[in-house]
C-alpha positions in Angstrom: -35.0 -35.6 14.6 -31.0 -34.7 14.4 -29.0 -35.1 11.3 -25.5 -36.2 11.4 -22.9 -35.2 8.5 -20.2 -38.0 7.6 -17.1 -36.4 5.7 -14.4 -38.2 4.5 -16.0 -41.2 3.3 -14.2 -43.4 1.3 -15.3 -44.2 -2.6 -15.5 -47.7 -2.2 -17.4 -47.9 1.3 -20.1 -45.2 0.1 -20.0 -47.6 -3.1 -21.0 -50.6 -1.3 -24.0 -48.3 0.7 -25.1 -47.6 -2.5 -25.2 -51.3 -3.7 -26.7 -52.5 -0.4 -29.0 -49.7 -0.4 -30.2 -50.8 -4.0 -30.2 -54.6 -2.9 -33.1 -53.6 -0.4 -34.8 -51.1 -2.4 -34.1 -48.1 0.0 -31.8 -44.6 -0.5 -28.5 -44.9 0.9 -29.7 -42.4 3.7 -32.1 -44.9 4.8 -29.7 -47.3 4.5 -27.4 -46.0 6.9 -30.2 -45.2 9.2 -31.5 -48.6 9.2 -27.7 -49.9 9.4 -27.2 -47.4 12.5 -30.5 -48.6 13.6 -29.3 -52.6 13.6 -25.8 -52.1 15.4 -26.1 -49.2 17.4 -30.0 -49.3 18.7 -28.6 -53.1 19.6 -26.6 -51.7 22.5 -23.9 -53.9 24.2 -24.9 -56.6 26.6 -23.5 -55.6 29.9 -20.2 -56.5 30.6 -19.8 -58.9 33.4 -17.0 -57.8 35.7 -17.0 -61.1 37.8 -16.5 -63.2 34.5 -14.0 -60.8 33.3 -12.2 -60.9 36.9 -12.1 -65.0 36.7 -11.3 -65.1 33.2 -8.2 -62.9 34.2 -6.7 -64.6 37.3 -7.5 -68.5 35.9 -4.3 -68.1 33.7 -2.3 -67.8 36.8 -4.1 -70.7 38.6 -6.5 -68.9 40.7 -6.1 -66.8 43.7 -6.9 -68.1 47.5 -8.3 -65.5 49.5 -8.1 -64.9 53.4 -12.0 -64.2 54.5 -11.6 -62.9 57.9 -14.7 -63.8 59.8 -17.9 -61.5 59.6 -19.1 -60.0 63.0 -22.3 -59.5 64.2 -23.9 -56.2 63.6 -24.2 -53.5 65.8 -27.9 -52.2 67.0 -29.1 -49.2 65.4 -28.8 -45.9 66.9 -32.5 -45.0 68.7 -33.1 -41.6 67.9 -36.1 -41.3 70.5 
């Protein structure tokens, strides 16, 4: 397993660890573990780009888009 090293930690946050870690009967190591555990091992859901795209361009009204028509598709190459 790794180890990680926080420094600079200030008083009253590594106060509050230590309460919370009380609260639930565990160290403050296992505390942060279990805190890492809850936000991090969550992951973020994946961003959806169309959504994002839409959510953009509907404060300017929308935009109209020429399709030009699709053509057929070529055969394949025969290779025989």
């Amino acid at each position: 397993m790794a180890s990680i090293t926080i420094r600079n930690l200030d008083d009253g946050l590594k106060q509050q660890l230590r309460v919370r870690a009380a609260e639930h009967g565990r160290s403050m190591e296992e505390e942060a573990r279990e805190i890492l555990r809850e936000l991090v091992g969550k992951g973020r859901p994946p961003r959806d780009l169309a959504a994002a795209i839409r959510k953009r361009v509907a404060a300017s009204g929308g935009i109209d888009l020429d399709i030009p028509d699709r053509k057929p598709l070529r055969e394949p190459i025969r290779l025989d």
